[in-house]
C-alpha positions in Angstrom: 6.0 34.4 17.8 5.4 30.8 18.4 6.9 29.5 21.1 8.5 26.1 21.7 5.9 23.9 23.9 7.5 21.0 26.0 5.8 18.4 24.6 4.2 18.1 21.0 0.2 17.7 20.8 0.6 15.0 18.2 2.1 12.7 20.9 -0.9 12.0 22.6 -1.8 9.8 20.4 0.1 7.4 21.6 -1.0 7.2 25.1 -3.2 3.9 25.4 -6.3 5.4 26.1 -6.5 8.0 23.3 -9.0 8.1 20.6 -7.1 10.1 18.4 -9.1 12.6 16.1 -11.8 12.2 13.1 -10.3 13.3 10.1 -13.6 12.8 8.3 -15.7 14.4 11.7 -19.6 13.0 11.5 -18.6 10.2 8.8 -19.0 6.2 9.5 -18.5 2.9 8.1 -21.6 0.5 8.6 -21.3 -3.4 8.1 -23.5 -6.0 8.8 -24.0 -5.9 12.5 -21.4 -4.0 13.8 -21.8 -1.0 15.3 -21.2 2.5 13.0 -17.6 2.9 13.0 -15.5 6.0 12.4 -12.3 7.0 11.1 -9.5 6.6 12.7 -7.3 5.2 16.0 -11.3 5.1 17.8 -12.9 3.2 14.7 -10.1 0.8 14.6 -10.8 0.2 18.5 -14.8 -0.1 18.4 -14.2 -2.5 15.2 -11.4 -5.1 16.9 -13.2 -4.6 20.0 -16.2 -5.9 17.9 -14.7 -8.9 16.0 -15.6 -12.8 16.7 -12.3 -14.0 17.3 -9.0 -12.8 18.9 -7.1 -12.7 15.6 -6.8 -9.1 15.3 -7.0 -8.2 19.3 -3.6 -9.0 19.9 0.1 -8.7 18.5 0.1 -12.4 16.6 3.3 -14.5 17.2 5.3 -16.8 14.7 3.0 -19.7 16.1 -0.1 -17.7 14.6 1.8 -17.2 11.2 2.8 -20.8 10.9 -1.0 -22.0 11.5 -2.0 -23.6 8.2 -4.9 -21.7 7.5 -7.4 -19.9 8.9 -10.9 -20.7 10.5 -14.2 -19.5 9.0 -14.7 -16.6 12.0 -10.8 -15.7 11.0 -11.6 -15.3 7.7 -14.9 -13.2 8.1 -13.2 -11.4 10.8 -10.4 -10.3 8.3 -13.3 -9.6 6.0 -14.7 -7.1 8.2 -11.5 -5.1 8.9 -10.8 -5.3 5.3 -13.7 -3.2 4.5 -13.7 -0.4 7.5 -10.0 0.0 6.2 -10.9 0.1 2.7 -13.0 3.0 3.5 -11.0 4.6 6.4 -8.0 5.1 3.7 -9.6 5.8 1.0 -11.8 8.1 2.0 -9.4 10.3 3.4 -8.4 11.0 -0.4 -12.0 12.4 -2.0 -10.5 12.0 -6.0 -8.8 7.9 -5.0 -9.5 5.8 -8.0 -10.3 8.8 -10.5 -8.0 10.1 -13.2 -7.7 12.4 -16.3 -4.6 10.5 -17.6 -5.2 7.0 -17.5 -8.8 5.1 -16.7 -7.6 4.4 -13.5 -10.8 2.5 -12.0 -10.7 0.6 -15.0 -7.8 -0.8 -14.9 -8.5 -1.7 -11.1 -10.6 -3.8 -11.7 -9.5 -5.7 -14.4 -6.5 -5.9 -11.7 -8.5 -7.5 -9.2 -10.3 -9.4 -11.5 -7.3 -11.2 -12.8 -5.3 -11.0 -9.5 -7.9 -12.8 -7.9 -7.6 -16.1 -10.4 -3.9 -15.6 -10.7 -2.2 -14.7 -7.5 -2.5 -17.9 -5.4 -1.2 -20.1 -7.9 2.0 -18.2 -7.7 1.6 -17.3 -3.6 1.0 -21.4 -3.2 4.2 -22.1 -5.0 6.3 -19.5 -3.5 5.1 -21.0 0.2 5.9 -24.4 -0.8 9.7 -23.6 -2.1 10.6 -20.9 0.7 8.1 -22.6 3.4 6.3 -20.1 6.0 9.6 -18.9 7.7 10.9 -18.2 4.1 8.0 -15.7 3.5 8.8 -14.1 6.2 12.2 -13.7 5.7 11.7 -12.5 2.7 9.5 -9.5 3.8 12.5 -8.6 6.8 14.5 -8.2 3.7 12.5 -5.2 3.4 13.0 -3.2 6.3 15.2 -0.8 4.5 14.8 2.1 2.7 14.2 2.2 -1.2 12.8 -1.6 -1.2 10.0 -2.4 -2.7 9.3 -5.3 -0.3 7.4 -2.8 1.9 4.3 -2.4 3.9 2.4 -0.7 0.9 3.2 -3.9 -1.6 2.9 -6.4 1.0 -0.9 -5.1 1.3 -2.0 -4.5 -1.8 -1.7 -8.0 -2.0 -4.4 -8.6 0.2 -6.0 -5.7 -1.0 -6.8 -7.0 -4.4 -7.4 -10.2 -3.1 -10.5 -9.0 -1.2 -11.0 -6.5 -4.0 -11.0 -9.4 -6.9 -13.5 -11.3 -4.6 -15.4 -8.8 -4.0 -16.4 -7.9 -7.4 -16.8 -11.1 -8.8 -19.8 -11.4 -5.6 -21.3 -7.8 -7.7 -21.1 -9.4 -11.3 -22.7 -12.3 -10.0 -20.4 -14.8 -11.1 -18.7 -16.0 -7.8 -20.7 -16.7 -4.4 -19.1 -16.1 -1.3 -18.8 -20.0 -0.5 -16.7 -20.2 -3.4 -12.8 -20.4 -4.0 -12.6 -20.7 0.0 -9.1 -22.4 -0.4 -7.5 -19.9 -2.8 -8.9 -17.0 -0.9 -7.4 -18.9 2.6 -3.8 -19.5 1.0 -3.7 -15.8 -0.3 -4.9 -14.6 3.2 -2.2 -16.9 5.0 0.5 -15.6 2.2 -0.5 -11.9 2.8 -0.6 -12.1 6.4 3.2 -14.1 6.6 4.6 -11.1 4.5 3.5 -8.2 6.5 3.9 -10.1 9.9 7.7 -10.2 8.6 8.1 -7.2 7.4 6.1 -4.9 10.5 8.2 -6.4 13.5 5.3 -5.3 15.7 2.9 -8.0 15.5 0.4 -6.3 14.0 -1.2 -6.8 10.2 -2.2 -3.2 9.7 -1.0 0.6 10.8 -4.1 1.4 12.2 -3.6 -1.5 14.8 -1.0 0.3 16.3 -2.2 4.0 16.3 -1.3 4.3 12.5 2.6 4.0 12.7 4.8 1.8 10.4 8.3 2.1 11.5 9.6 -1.1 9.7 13.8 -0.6 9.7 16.0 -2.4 11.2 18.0 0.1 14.1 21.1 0.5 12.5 19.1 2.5 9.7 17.4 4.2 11.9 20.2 6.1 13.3 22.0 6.4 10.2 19.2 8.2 9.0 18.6 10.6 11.5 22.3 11.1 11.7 22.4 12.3 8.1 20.0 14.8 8.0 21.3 18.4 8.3 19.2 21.6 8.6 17.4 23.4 6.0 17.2 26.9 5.2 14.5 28.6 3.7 16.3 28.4 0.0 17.3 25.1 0.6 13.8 23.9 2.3 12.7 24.6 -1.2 15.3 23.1 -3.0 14.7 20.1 -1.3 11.1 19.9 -1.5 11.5 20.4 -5.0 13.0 17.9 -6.1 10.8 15.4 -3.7 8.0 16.8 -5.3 9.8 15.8 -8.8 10.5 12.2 -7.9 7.5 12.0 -6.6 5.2 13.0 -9.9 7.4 10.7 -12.2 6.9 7.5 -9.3 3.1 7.9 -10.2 3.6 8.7 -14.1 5.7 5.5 -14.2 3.2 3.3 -11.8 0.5 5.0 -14.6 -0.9 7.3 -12.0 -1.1 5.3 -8.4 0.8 4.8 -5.6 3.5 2.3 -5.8 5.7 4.5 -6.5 6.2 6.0 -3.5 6.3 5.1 0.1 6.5 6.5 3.3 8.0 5.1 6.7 7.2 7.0 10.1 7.3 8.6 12.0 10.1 8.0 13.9 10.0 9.9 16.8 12.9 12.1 17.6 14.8 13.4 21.1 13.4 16.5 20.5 9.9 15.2 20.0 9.8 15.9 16.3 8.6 13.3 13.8 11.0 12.3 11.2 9.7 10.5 8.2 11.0 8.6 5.1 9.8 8.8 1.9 11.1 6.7 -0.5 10.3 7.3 -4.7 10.7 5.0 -7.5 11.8 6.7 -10.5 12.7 3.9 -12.6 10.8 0.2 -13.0 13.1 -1.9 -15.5 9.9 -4.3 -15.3 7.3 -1.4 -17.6 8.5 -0.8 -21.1 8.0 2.6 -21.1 10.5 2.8 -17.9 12.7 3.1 -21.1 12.1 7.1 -20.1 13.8 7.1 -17.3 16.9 4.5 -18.2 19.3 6.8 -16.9 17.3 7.4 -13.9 18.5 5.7 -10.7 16.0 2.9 -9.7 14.9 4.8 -6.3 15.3 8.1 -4.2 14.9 8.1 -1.1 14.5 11.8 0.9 14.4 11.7 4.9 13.4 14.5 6.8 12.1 16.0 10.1 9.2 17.5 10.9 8.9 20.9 13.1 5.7 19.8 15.2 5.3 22.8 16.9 5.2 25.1 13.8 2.8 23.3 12.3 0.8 22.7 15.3 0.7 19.2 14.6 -2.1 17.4 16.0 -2.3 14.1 14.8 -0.2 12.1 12.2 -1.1 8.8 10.5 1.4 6.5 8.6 -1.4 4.6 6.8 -1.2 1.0 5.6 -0.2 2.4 2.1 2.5 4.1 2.9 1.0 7.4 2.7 1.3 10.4 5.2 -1.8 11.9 6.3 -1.7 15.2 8.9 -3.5 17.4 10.7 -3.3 20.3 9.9 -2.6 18.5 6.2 0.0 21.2 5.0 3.6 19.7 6.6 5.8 20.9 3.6 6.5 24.4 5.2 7.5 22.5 8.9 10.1 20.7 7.0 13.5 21.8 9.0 16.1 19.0 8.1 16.6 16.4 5.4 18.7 14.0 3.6 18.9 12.4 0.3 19.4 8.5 -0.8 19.6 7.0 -3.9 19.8 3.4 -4.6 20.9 2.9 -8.4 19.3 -0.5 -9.4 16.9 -2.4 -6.6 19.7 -4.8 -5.9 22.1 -2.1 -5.1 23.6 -0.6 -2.0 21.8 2.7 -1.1 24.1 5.7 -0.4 24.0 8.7 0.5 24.3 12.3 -1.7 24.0 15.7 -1.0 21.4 17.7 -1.9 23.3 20.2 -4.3 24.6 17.0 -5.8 20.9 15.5 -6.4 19.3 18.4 -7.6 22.5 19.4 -10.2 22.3 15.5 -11.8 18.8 14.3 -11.3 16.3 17.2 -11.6 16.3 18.3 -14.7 16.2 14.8 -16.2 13.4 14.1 -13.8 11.4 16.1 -15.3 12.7 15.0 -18.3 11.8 11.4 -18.0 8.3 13.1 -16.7 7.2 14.6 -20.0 8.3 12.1 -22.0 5.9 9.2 -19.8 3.2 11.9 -20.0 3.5 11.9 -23.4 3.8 8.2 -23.9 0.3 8.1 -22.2 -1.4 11.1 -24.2 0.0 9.0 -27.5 -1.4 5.6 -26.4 -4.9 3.7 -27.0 -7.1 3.5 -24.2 -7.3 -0.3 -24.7 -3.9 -0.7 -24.0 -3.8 2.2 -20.8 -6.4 0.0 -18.8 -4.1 -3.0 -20.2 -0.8 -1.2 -19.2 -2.2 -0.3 -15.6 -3.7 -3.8 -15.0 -0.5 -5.3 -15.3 1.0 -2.0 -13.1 -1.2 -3.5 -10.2 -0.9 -7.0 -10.9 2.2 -7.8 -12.0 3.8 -5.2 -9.8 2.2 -5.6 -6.6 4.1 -9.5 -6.2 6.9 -8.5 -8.8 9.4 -7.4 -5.7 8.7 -10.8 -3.8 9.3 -13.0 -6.8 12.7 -10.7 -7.9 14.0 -11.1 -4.7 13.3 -14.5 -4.1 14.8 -15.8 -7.7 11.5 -16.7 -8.9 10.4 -13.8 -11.6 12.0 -15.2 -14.5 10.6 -18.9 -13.8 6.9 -17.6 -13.2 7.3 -15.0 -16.3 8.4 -18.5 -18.7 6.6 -21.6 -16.9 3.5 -19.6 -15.5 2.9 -17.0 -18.2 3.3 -14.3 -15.5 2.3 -11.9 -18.0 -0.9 -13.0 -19.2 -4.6 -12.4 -18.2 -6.7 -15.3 -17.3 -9.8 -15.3 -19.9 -12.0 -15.4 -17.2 -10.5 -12.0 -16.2 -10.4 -10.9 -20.1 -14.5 -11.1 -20.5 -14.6 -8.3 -17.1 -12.9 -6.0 -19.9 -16.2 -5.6 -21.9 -18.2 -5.2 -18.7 -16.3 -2.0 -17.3 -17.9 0.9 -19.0 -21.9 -0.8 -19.0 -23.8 1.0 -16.7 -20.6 2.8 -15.6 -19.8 0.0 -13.9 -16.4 0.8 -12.8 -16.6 4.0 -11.8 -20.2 4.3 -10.3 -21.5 0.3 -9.5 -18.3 -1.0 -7.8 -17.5 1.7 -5.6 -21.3 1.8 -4.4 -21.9 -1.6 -3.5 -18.3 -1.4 -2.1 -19.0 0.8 0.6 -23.2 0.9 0.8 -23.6 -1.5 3.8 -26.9 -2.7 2.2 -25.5 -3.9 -1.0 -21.6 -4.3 0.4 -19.7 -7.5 -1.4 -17.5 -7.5 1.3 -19.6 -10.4 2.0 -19.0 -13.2 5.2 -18.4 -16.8 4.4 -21.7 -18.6 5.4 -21.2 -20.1 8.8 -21.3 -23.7 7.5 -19.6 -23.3 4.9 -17.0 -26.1 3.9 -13.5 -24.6 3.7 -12.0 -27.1 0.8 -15.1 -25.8 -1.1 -13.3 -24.3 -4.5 -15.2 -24.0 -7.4 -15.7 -26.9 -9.4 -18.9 -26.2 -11.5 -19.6 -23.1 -13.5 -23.5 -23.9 -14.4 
């Protein structure tokens, strides 16, 4: 029998001078002249420790935030971490981008590529009605659970922005001098958001040993205050019905991630992790949500962690909002939980018991589950890589604009819904040369031929594009 040890391994993580483990033991991340980096709380040292400026060395204040814009070293030094956490997330999941229900890395890039032209137009505007304390108001708004204003949203949004850049560098039709001021206001308007919303200072999880603990105090106790003990029978009940939520939140985002987001851990008296996963199980935004209309928007399930029984070792909240473990099975250390639901996303989120949840909602989860699988079996590939485009795109700022009033004016003034023709023509260059799934991921992540490329060092920072010859 296992017995009870005073102090959980997984804890060590958080003493100053640990390195944490390598999930991905003997792997590294090379870029330009950095040293090779690996995964994890020791890459993310050796790479800050690394950078030009102080931008990413220290927790930033609202002075930093409020700062126009950024300098050229800023910007190449947010380049650089960009790309070691590109790889240090993704590569954690082997099959990311791949899909045998919807052509996922097609519709990524057509994403980027449209997010890229796109997203500052709207990001300026928003900045200019709400100013820089606005934004970041906005993303405290978030620190709740069931909110799409979240850590995982708030990045994607500089995600894609580097991603859309990057792949106009490998079609050739965009230099890396070029759309300096968009790329700056999208930068300043990412940054403002998750500054808001962490509360810590930092821009990313992996700044600060890969935890993301973003809710205000009041929920935090009235979380861990509702979750009651599971037994084996209802362990499975309730993992159940996560699991449930959880495969229609990626049906309905057509088969990625946000859907579903995790907050944690949040470390208990007893020196257990508690985590909070939240699932979105109805979008009103997709048409096909029309699946899963009687669906409550969200559910949220909260539960603790046994880190002895599982021998926990090391946990990381990563910038996605996605739990990642070692050992990687957590599922049968699950001891206590809750259950949330939050009806429409400007609703109050309440509380329900577990007998309740599973008797109302999960049969007509899975339900709501077939009938989106089917939807997607039924529909033209055309309009999938369309569909899921518009999933990233239109999704990833849809829960800023809602909650600041501005989604109906930038869906009718700003044809919110629309893809720039620039964007339109990448359509017909994402199966040549299996260009989407083989030729953007390689020069991605192949330091010789990465598109993660620096801004020239005199480079002139109101330099857009004004010439396409």
């Amino acid at each position: 029998m296992k017995t009870k040890q005073s102090r959980p391994v997984y804890l060590d993580r958080y003493k100053p001078d640990d390195e944490g483990i390598r999930f991905m033991p003997g792997a590294e991340f090379n870029y330009g002249g950095l040293p090779p980096l690996p995964d994890g709380i020791l890459g993310d040292r050796i790479l800050r420790g690394n950078l030009k400026t102080d931008l990413l060395k220290r927790p930033l204040t609202l002075e930093d935030i409020q700062r126009p814009s950024f300098t050229a070293d800023e910007l190449n030094d947010l380049i650089a971490y960009w790309a070691w956490d590109l790889w240090d997330q993704l590569s954690l999941r082997a099959s990311e981008g791949s899909s045998g229900l919807v052509p996922r890395q097609e519709y990524e890039a057509l994403s980027f590529a449209n997010a890229f032209y796109r997203w500052p137009e709207f990001m300026i505007d928003m900045t200019d009605r709400l100013g820089i304390d606005g934004i970041t108001d906005l993303a405290r708004s978030g620190r709740e659970p069931a909110n799409k204003i979240n850590m995982l949203h708030a990045w994607c949004l500089g995600a894609v922005t580097q991603l859309g850049r990057a792949l106009y560098i490998i079609m050739g039709h965009n230099k890396p001098d070029e759309f300096l001021p968009e790329f700056n206001a999208a930068m300043k308007f990412w940054q403002a958001l998750v500054w808001g919303y962490r509360g810590d200072g930092y821009l990313w999880s992996s700044q600060n040993r890969y935890t993301t603990t973003a809710l205000d105090d009041a929920w935090t106790q009235r979380l861990q205050g509702s979750m009651e003990p599971l037994t084996e029978a209802t362990r499975r009940e309730f993992t159940a019905l996560m699991a449930s939520c959880e495969l229609l939140s990626f049906y309905l985002h057509l088969d990625c991630r946000l859907g579903m987001y995790d907050l944690g851990p949040f470390v208990l008296d007893n020196g257990n992790p508690m985590i909070v996963r939240s699932t979105f199980t109805r979008e009103d935004a997709y048409s096909w949500s029309l699946f899963a209309r009687d669906l409550p928007h969200a559910m949220t399930f909260t539960f603790e962690i046994d880190a002895d029984q599982m021998s926990l070792e090391e946990l990381r909240l990563i910038s996605i909002g996605t739990l990642m473990t070692r050992p990687r099975n957590y599922i049968n250390a699950i001891v206590k939980g809750s259950v949330w639901v939050r009806d429409d996303w400007n609703s109050e989120l309440r509380q329900i018991s577990l007998e309740e949840a599973t008797a109302k909602y999960l049969t007509p989860v899975g339900d709501a589950t077939g009938g989106v699988f089917e939807w997607m079996t039924r529909t033209p590939r055309r309009h999938l890589v369309e569909n899921g485009a518009f999933v990233y795109y239109v999704g990833m700022i849809l829960p800023f604009m809602r909650k600041a009033g501005l989604y109906d004016h930038y869906c009718e003034k700003f044809d919110l819904w629309e893809i720039d023709e620039r964007a339109s023509r990448v359509y017909y260059e994402l199966d040549r040369n299996n260009f989407a799934r083989i030729v953007v991921p390689t020069r991605l992540f192949t330091s010789s031929e990465t598109s993660f490329a620096p801004i020239s060092s005199n480079a002139q920072l109101w330099r857009s594009k004004y010439a396409y010859v």
